[in-house]
SEKOL-486913 format. One record per atom (N, C-alpha, C): residue in one letter; x, y, z. Coordinates in pm, whole numbers, plus 50000, padded with zeros to 5 digits. Example, Ala and Ser with C-alpha at 12.3 -4.5 7.8 and 13.67 -1.06 7.14 Angstrom:
a513194943150780a512304955050780a513204967050780s512854977550708s513674989450714s512905000350787
***
This chain:
x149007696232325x148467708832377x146947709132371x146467704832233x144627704432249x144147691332355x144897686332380x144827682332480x144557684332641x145617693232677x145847697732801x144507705132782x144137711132696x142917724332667x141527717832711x141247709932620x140307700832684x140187697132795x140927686332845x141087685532995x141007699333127x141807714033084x141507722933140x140057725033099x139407726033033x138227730333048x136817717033060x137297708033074x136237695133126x136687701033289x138297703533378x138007707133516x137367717733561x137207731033469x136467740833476x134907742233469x134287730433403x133157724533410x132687719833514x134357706033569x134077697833690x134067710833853x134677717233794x134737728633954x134097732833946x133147743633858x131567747633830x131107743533893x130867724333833x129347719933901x130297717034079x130927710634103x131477712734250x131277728534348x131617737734225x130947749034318x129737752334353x128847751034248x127057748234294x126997741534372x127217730934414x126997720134552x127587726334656x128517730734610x128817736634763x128267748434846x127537754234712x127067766734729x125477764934823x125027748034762x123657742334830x123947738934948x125147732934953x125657723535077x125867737835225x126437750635185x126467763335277x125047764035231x124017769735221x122717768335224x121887760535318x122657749435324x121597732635379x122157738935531x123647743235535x123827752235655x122997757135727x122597766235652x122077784235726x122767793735652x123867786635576x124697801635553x124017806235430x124707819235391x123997828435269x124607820335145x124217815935019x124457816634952x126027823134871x127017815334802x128137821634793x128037829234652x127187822534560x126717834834421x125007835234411x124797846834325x123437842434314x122847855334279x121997858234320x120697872134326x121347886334424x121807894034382x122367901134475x121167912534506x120927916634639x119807929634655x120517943634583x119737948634511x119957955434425x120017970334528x121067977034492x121177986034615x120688005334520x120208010634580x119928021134523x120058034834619x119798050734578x119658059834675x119078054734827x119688058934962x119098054235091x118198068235072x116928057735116x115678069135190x115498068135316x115298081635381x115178080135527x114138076535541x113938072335666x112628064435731x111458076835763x110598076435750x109728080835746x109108087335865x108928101535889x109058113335977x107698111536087x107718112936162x106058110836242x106478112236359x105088114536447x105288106036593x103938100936613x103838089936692x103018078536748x101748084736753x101788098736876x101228107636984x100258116336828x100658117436737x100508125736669x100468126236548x099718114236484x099898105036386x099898111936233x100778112636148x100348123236030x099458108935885x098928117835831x098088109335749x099048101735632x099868101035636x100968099335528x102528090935529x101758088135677x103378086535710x103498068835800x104578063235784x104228048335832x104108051736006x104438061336009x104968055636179x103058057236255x102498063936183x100818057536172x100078045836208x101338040336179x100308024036162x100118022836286x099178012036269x099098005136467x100207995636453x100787993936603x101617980736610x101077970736610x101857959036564x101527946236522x101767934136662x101517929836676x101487916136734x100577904036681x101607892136711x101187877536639x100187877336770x099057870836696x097867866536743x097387852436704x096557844936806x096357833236738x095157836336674x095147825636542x094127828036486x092367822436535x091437830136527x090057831336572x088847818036519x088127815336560x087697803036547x086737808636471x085867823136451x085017824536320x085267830736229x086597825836162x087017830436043x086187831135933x085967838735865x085197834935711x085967828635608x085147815735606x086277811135471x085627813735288x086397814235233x085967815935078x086577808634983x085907801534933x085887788434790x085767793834647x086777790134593x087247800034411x087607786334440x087377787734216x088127774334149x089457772934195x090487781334221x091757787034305x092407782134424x091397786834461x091957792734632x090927790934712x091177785034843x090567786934945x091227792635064x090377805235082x090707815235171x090047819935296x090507826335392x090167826035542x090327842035540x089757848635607x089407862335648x089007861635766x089847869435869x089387871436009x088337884836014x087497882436072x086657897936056x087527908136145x088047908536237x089057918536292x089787922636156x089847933536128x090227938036049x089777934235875x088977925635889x088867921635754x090247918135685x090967913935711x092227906235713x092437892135676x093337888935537x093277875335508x094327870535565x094057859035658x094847852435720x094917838135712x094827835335560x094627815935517x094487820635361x095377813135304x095507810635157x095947794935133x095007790035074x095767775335019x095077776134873x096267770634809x096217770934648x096037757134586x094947757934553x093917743934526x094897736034408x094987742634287x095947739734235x097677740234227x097857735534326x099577739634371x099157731634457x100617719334437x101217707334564x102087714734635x102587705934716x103637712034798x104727699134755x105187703734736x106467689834690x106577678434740x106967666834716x107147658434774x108877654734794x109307653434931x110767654934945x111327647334871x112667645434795x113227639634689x113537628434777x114317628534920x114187615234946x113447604335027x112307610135015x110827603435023x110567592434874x111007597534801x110647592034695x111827580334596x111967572134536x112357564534429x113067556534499x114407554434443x115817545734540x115987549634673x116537562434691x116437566034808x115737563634935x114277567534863x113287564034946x112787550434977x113567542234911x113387527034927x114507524535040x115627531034964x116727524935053x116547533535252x115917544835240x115547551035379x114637546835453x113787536535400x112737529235419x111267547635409x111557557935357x110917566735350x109737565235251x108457568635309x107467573535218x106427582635251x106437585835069x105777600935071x104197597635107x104087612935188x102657614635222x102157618335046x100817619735097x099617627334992x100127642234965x099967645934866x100777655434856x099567669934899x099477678134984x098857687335025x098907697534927x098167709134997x098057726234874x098887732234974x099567741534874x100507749634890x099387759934994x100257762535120x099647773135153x100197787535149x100127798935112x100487811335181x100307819335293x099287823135233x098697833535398x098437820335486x098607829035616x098487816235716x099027821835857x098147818335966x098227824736114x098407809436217x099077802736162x099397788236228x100047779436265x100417769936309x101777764136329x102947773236397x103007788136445x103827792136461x104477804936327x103507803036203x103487810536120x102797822436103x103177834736012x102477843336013x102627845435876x101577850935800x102047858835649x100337862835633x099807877735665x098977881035652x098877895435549x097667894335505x097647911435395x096527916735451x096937927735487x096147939435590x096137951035499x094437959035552x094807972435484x094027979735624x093887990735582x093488001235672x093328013835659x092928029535716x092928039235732x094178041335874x094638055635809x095278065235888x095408080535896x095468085836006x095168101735980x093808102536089x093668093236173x092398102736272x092198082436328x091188084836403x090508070236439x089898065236344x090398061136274x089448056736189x089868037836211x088788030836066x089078019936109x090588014436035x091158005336099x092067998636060x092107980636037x093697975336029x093437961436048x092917956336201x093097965736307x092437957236388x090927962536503x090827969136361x089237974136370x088047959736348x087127955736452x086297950436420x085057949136267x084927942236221x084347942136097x083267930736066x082117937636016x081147924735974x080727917735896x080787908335886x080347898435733x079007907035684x079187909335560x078017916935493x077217906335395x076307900435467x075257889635421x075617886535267x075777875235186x076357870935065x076967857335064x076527853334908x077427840734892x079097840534926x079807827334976x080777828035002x081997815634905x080977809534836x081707802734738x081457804034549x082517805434502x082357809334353x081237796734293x080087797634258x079367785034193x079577778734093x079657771834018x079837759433891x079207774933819x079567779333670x079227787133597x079317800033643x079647806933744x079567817333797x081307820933782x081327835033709x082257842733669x083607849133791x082297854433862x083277864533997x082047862234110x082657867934190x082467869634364x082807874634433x081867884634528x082307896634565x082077892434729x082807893034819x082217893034944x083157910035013x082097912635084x082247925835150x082047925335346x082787934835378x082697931035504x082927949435534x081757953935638x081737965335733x082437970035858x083037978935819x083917981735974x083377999435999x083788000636162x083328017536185x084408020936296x085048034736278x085538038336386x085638054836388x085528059036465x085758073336459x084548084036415x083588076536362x081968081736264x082968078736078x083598070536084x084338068435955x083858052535914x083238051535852x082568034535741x083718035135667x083798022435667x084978015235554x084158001635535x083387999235385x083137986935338x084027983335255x084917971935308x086307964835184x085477955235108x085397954535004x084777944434930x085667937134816x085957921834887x087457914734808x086497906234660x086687909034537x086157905934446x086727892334359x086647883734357x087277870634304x087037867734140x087577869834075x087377855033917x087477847133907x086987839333877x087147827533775x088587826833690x089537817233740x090837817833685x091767824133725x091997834533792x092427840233843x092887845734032x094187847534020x094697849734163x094747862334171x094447870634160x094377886734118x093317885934190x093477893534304x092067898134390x092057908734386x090257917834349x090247931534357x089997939434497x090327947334569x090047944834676x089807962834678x088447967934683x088227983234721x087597985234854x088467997934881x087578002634991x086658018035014x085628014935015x084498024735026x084058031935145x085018042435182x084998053735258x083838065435297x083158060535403x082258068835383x082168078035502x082268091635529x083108102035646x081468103835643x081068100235821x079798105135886x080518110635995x081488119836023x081908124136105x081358138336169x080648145836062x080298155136057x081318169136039x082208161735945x083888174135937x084278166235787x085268174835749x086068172535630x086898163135694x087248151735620x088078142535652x089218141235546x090798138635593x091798133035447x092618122335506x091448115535542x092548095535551x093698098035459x094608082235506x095508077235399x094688061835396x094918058135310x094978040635314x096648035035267x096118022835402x097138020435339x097438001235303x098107993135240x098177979935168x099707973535231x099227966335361x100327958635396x100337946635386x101617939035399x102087924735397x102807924535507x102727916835591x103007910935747x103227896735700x104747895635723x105467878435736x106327872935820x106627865835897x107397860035934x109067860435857x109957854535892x111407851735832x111697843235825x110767833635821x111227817435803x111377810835654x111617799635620x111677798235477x110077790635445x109787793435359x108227782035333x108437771135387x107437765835452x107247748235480x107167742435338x107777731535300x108287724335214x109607727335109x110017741435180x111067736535038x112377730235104x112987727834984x114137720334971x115467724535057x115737719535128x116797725135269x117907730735171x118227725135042x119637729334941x119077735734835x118007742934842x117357759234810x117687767934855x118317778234758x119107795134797x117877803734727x116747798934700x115917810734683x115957823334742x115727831234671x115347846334798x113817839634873x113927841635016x112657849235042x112787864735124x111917870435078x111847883735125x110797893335077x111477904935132x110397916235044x111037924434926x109867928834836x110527935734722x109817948134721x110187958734640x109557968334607x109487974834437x109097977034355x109227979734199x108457995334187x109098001334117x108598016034054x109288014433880x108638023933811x108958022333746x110618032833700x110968041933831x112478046433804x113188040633852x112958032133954x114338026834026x113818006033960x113108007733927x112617990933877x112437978633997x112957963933986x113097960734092x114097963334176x113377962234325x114807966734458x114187954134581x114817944834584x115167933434704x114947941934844x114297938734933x114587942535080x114627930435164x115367926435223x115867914035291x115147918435423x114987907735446x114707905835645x115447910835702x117397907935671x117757918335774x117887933235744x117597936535633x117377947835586x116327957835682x115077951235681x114117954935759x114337957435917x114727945235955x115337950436085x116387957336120x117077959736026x118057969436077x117527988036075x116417984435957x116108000035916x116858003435836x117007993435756x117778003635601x116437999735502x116848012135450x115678015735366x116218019935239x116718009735130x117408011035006x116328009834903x115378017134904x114448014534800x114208029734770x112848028834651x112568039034615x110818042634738x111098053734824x110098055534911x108818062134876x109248069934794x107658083234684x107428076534544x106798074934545x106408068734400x104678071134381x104218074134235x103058072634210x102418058934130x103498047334152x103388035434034x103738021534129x103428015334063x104228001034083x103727993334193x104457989934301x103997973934339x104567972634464x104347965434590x105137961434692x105347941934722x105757937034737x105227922034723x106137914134843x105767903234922x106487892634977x107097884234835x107957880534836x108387863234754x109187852934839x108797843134815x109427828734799x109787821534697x110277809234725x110557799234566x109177799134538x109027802234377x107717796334299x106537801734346x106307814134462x105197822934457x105707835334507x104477846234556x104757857934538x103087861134587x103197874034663x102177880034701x102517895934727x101617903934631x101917913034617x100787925434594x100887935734684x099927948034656x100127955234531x099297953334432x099027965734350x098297977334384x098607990534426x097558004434419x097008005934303x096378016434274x096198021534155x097218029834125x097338029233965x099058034533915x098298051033910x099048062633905x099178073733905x098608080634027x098398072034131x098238080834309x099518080034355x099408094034386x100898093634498x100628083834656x102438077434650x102218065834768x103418071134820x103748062734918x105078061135037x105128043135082x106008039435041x106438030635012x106878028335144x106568016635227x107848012935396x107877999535402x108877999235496x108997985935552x109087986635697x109197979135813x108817977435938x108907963835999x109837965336130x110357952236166x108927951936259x107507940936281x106347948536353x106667937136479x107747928336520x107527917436576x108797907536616x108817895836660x110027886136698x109697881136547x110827885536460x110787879936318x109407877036284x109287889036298x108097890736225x108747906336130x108147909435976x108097919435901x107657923435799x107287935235824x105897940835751x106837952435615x105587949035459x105957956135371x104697961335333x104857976235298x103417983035242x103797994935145x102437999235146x102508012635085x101108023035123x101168032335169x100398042235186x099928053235094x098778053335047x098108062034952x097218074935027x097408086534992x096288098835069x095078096434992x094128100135063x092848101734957x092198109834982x092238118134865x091288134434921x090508138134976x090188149534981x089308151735100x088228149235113x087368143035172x085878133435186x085278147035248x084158150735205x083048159935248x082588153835367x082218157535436x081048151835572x079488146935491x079538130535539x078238124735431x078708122535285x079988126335265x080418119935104x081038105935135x081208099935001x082328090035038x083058087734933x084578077334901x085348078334800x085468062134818x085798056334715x086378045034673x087788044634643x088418036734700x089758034234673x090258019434639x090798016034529x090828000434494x092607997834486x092877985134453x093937977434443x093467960334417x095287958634341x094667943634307x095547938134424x095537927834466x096397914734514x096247903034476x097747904534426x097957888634382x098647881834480x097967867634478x098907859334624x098757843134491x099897840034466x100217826634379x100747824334295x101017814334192x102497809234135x103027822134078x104427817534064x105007833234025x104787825433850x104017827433788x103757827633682x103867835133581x104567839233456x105327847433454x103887853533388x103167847433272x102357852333169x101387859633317x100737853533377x099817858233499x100067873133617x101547870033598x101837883633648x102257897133592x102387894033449x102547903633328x101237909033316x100047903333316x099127909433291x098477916933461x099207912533514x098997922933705x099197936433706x100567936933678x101197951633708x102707946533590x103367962233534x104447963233444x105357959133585x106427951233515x107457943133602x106847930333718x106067931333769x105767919233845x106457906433816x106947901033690x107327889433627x108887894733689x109467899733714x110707904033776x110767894533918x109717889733981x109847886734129x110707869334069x110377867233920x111377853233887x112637855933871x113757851333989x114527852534023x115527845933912x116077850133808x116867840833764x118777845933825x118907850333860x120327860033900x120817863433805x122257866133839x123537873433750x123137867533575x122757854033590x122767853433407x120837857233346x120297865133450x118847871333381x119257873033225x120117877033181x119637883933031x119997870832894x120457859732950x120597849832890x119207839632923x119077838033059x118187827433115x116617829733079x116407846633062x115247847333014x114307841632832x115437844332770x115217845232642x115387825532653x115887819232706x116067803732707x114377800732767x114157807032851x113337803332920x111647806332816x112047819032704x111107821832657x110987807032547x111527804632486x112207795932374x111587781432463x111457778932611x111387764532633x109627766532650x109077780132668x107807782232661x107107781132514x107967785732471x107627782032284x107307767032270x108067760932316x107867745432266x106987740232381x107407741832454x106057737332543x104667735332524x104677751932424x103337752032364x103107747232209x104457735632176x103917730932071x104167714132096x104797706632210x104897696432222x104057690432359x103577706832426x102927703432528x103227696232688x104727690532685x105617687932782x106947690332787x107377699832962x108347704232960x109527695432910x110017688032935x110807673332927x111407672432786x110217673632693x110267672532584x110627686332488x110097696232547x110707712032527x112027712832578x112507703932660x114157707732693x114827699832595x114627691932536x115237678332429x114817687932315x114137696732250x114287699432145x115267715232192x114477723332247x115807732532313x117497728832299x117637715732361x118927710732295x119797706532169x118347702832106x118717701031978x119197712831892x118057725131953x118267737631865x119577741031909x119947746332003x121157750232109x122337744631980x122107729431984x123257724831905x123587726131768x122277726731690x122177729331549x122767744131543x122527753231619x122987767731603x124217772531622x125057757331735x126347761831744x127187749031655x126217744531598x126837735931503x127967738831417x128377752431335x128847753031214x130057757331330x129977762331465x131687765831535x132117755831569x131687742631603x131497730531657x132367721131561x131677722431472x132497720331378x134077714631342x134527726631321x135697726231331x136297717831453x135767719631505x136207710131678x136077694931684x135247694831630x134997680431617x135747673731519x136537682531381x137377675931313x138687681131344x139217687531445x139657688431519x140837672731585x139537674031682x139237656031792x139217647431683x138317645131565x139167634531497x140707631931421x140877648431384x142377641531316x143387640331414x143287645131537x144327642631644x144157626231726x142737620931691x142627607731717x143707600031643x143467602931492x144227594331397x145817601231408x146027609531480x147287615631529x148207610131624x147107598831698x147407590831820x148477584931818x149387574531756x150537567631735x151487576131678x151187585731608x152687596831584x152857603931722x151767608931771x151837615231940x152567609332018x152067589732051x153017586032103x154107583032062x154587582631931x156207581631953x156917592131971x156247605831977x156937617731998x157277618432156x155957609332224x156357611232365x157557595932399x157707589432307x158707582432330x159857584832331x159867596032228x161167599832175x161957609932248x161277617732310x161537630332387x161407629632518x160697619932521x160597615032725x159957621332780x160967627132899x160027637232985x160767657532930x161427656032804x161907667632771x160347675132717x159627681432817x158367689432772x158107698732679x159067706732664x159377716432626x159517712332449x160417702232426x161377698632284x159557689532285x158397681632345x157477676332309x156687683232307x156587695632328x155697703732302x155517712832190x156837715632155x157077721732030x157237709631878x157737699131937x157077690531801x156267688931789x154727687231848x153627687731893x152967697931763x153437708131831x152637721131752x152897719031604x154147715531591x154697718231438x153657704731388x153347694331446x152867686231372x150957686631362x150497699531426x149607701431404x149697713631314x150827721331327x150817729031199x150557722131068x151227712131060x151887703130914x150287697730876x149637692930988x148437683930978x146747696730945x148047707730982x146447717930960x145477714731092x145447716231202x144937714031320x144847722231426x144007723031461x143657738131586x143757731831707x144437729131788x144067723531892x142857727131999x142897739131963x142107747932050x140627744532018x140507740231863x139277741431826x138237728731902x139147715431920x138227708232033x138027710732165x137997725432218x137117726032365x136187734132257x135897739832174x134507743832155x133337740232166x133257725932170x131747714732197x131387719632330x132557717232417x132237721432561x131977739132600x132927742832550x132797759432609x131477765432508x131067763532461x130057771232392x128747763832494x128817752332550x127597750032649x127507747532770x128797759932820x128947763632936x127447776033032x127507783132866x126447797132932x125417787932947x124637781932850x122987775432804x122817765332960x124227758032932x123987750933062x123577760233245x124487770833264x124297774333341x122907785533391x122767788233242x121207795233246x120127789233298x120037776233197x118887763833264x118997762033381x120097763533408x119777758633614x119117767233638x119367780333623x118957793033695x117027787833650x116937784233524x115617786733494x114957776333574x115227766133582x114487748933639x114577750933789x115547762633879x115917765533987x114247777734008x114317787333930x113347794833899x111557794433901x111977787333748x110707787333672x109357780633750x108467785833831x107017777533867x106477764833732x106537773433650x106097763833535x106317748433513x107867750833546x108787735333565x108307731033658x107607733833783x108047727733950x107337713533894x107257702033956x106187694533917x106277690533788x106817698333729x106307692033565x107127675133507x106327668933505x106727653533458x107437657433299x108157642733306x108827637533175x108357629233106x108757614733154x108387605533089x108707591933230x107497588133205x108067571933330x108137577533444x109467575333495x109727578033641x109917590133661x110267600833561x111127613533605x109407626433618x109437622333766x107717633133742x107887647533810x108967655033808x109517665333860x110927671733774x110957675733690x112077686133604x113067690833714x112157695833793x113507705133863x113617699734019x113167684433987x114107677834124x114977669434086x115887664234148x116617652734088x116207640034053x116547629233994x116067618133911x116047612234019x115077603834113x114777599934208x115607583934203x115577581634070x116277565134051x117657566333961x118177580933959x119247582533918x119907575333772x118447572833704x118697567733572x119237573533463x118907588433494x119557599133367x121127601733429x121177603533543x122747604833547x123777594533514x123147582733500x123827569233482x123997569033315x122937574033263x122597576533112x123957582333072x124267595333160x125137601433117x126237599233128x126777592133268x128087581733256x128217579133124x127687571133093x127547559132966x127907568132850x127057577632871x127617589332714x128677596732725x129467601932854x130657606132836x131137594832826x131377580632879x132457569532862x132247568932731x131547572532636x131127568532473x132067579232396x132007594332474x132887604932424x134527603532467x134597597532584x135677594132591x136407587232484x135527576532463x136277570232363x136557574932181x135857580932201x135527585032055x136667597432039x136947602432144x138397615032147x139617608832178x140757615832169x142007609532146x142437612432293x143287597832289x143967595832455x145097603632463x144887611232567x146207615832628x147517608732611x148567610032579x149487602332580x150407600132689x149997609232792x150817602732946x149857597133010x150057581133047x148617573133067x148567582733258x149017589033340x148337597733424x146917599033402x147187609733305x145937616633238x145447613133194x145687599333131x144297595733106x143627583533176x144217582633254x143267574333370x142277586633416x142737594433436x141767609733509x140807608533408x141167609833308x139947615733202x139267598533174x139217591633240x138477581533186x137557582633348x138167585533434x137597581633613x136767596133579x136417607333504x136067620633503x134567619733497x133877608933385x132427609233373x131817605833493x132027592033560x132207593533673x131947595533786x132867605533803x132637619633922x131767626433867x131577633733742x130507640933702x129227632433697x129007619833713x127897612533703x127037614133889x128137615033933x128057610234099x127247624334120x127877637634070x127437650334093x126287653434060x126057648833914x124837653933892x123397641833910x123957634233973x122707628534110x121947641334153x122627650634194x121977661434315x121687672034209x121877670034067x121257681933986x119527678733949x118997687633929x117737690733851x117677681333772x116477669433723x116727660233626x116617667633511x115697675833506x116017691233364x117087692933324x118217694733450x119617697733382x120297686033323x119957676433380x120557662833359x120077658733223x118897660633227x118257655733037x118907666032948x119147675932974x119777688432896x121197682532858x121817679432916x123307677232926x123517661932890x122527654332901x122067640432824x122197637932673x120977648332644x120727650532491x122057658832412x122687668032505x123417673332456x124907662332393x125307655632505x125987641432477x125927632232377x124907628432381x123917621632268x124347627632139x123727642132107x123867643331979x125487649531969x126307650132062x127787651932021x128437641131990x127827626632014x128357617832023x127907614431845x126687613231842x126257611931664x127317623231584x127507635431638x128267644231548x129467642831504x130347634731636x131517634231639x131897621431564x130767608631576x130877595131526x130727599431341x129977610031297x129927609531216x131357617331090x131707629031175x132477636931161x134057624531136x134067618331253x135387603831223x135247593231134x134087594331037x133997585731017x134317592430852x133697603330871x134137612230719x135507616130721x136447614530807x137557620430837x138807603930787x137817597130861x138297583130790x138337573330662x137137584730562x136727575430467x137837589730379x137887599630416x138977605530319x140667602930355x140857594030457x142187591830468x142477580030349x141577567130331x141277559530273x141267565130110x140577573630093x140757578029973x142027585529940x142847591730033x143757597530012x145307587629969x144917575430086x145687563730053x145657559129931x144437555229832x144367545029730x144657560029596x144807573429629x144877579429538x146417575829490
***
């Protein structure tokens, strides 16, 4: 019977990881994802009241319409230790982000065996871009006035004389650009740091209209529906739009969400955040927290769709003016970097259904990180801990699997004796693990206790920016791609054929041809896993295999003593 148990739960393992692949393999499709991140559904808000003819200061249907445009040949560009960025003066509008520090992946089978055997090789590895008006792409961050003529995103605007690159020793950088419409000045002035993707970006309202004026401003994101250029075709990331307050928290808005006009978010809010995401970044409007906003979304285009938020700003005297600021962040979804942005931002890291496990793993592989200094090596002690902690339930399991090893030749003559009578071998069975003091049950504990840890880490190495890129050791220079020379999955053959042996054979040789052909298949599978997961489930082998060798061996030196007593 601890038998059959085991085996049921090594196939519950083996269908697991078979269901993740399949879940990539509908993905590599087109299709949706079969588990994962579900959009978090909340009160429906209606869409937002207006007409075109008659624009109210508050309200989306305000905006100007959108159309894709090609991008302009005197863009302003801007140089941070960071980022290099493009600003169209129409609107003062960033329309070019590339992230100096951030590759763009190199395809897995571009690279190692594969890429030998495809005759494939990898280019130079480029910067990640975001914003961007090119190739057929769009993903721009626009702001503007509404509530009268005033200026907007596709209000003309002028470079306001100034340096345009951050200098060697130089802290921040401010470049500002002038727009006019209506007798209404708007100077946006986008402010840069040192270290930082957090752009400050205010706008300085100044009403020469000769009347009381009460603009809105407002902070959009305009994207396309396509998936990023470079990721991985058997990536179920979200991309989309989000929205965060602090009553309704995070709320998902999907592309087709947008186009359909459902509007499942929170729409009035005086807090929080609007943002695009992809795998491993995120671009997102912060307002200032305690102004009342209106929160929208807007299909503006042929897959094209726009996310914002609209702020009022009081009433400007004739010849006064007001400042109105916000941050934007556009880059890695970093968790520490976006904690210090706005409360929740670190939410746009997608871990799904197991968030409340995957986080606290994920905090724990940041711990060691910061004491061994490589991810690779933070997942090998992570495992170690994992195991030391479920050591004392483990336990039992493992002496378990050894006394039913040394159980092996009474097993089979019971199945000699009884044949194929299941029933009369099943019940001698038990009685002789009664007699022997034996849990059968207690050897799937090695496995079922690193069912959750295992399935968290995917979520996190699937997740985590931190990991993307991050080397091991030798060949393995990517955590959360697969082992390009398939050396760790072969590793792991070798260590289940080691656990195989070290546990007791089935006694209908069926089954145990299966359970010997099992590593295997699981070797073949986790080719296409994360080499993160693969070193995880490596080490984990490894030290079950020392536990269990040691555990039989104490199990053997007291049979011996029990003999000569």
């Amino acid at each position: 019977m601890g038998s059959d148990i085991q085996r049921a739960l090594l196939w519950i393992l083996f269908g697991l990881s078979a269901f993740m692949l399949y879940d990539r393999w509908e993905v590599y499709n087109g299709k949706p994802p079969l588990f994962g991140p579900e959009t978090q559904q909340t009160q429906n808000v209606s869409a937002p009241q207006g007409s075109a003819d008659t624009p109210q200061a508050s309200t989306a249907s305000a905006l100007p319409t959108e159309t894709a445009a090609a991008p302009k040949a005197d863009l302003v560009h801007i140089e941070t230790d960071l980022l290099n960025l493009s600003i169209d003066p129409t609107g003062a509008v960033i329309v070019g982000s590339e992230l100096r520090k951030e590759k763009q992946t190199t395809p897995w089978t571009d690279t190692g065996l594969v890429g030998m055997v495809l005759g494939n090789k990898p280019e130079a590895p480029k910067d990640v871009v975001l914003f961007t008006q090119e190739k057929g792409r769009t993903y721009l961050a626009q702001t503007g006035l509404i509530g009268g003529p005033y200026p907007t995103h596709k209000t003309a605007f002028k470079l306001v004389p100034g340096p345009l690159k951050l200098a060697d020793g130089q802290d921040s950088l401010t470049v500002k650009f002038e727009g006019e419409s209506g007798g209404v000045k708007v100077i946006k002035a986008y402010t840069f740091e040192r270290g930082h993707y957090g752009i400050k970006v205010s706008h300085e309202v100044v009403n020469n209209t000769g009347n009381d004026i009460t603009p809105s401003i407002y902070f959009q994101l305009t994207r396309d529906g396509d998936k990023p250029e470079g990721e991985g075709a058997m990536v179920n990331s979200y991309t989309g739009a989000a929205v965060y307050t602090d009553k309704e928290k995070f709320q998902k808005v999907s592309f087709s969400d947008i186009a359909d006009g459902d509007r499942d978010f929170q729409a009035k809010a005086d807090n929080g955040w609007i943002a695009m995401i992809q795998h491993y970044f995120v671009s997102a409007w912060v307002p200032t927290p305690g102004v009342e906003r209106e929160n929208y979304t807007r299909k503006v285009g042929d897959k094209l769709y726009a996310i914002g938020s609209i702020e009022q700003i009081n009433t400007i005297p004739s010849g006064s003016s007001k400042t109105m600021d916000a941050v934007l962040y556009s880059g890695p979804q970093d968790q520490t970097r976006l904690d210090a942005i706005a409360p929740g931002l670190s939410l746009v890291v997608d871990y799904g259904w197991l968030t409340f496990l995957a986080k606290p793993i994920y905090w724990l592989l940041s711990f060691l990180h910061g004491i061994v200094g490589n991810w690779g090596w933070a997942i090998v002690l992570l495992t170690c801990i994992v195991k030391a902690v479920l050591y004392p339930l483990s336990l039992a399991g493992y002496r378990s699997m050894a006394k039913m090893k040394d159980l092996g030749p009474r097993m089979k003559a019971l199945k000699e004796k009884y044949g194929d009578d299941k029933q009369r071998l099943n019940m001698a069975m038990m009685e002789m693990y009664k007699t022997e003091k034996i849990n059968p049950v207690g050897g799937c504990l090695p496995i079922l206790l690193q069912l959750p840890v295992f399935l968290a880490l995917y979520w996190v190495l699937l997740a985590s920016v931190e990991l993307r890129d991050a080397p091991w050791i030798f060949w393995v220079t990517d955590l959360a791609a697969p082992d390009p020379w398939f050396i760790l999955p072969i590793l792991m053959i070798i260590t289940m054929v080691i656990q195989f042996k070290l546990n007791p054979t089935p006694p209908d040789p069926v089954q145990a041809k299966m359970m010997a052909i099992m590593p295997f298949v699981f070797g073949i599978m986790f080719i296409f896993f994360a080499s993160g997961l693969v070193l995880y489930w490596l080490v984990n082998n490894i030290l079950s295999i020392v536990q269990q060798y040691l555990v039989n061996k104490q199990i053997a030196a007291d049979r011996i003593k029990k003999q000569t007593n």
